[in-house]
Structures are given as C-alpha cells and as structure tokens.
C-alpha positions in Angstrom: 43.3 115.2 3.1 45.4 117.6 1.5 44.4 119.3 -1.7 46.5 120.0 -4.5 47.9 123.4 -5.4 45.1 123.8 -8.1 42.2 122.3 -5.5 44.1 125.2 -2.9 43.5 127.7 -5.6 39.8 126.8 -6.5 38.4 127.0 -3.0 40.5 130.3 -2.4 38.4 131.4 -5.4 35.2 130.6 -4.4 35.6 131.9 -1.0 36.9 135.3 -2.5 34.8 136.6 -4.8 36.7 139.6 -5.9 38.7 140.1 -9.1 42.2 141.9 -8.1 45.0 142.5 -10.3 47.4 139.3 -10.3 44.4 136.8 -9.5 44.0 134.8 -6.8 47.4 133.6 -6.8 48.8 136.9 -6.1 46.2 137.3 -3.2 47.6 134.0 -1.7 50.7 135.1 -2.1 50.5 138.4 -0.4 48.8 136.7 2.3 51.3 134.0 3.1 54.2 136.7 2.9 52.2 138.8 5.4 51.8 135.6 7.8 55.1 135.2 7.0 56.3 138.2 8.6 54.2 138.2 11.6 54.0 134.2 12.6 56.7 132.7 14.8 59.5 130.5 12.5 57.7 127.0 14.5 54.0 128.5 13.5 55.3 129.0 9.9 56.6 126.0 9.3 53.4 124.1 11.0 51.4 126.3 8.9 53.5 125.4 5.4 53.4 121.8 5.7 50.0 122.1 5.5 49.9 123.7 2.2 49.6 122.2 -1.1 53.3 120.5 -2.7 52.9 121.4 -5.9 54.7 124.0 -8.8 51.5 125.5 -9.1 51.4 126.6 -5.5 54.1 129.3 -5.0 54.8 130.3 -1.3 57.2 133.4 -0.2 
C-alpha cells in the first residue's frame, strides 16, 4: 500500500527524532536530491514511483 505524502512524512518523523532547521520535509528533501545525484536514471525512477503523489510531498 502506498502512503500518502502526509503518512510519508509522519513515519519519516517518528523514525528521526531530531529537530533540524526546515523540518522533516527539508530532511527528505535533501535526501532524495542526494539519491538523486548518485542513483542510476532507471533506479530513480523505480525508486519515485514508489513515493507518495501528493502536493504535500515535494521531490527534487
């Protein structure tokens, strides 16, 4: 099943603790551009079209 952009969010905050400047959004942000850079363009788009649809999800 997958989650929504906010249910994405929510478990991305329970599984990191940490308060950083921008929130969690701007961790999964940074981390998706990283991937990004460093993933094949096929292991990219595998890995997006397994990411929440939504306007509250923003990828790079």
């Amino acid at each position: 099943m997958k989650l929504s952009g906010e249910e994405f969010l929510q478990r991305a905050r329970e599984d990191f603790p940490y308060a950083v400047d921008g929130g969690i959004e701007r961790v999964v942000h940074t981390v998706l551009e990283a991937l990004e850079r460093h993933v094949s363009e096929g292991e990219w788009d595998h890995l997006r079209s397994g990411l929440p649809n939504s306007p509250a999800f923003v990828l790079p």
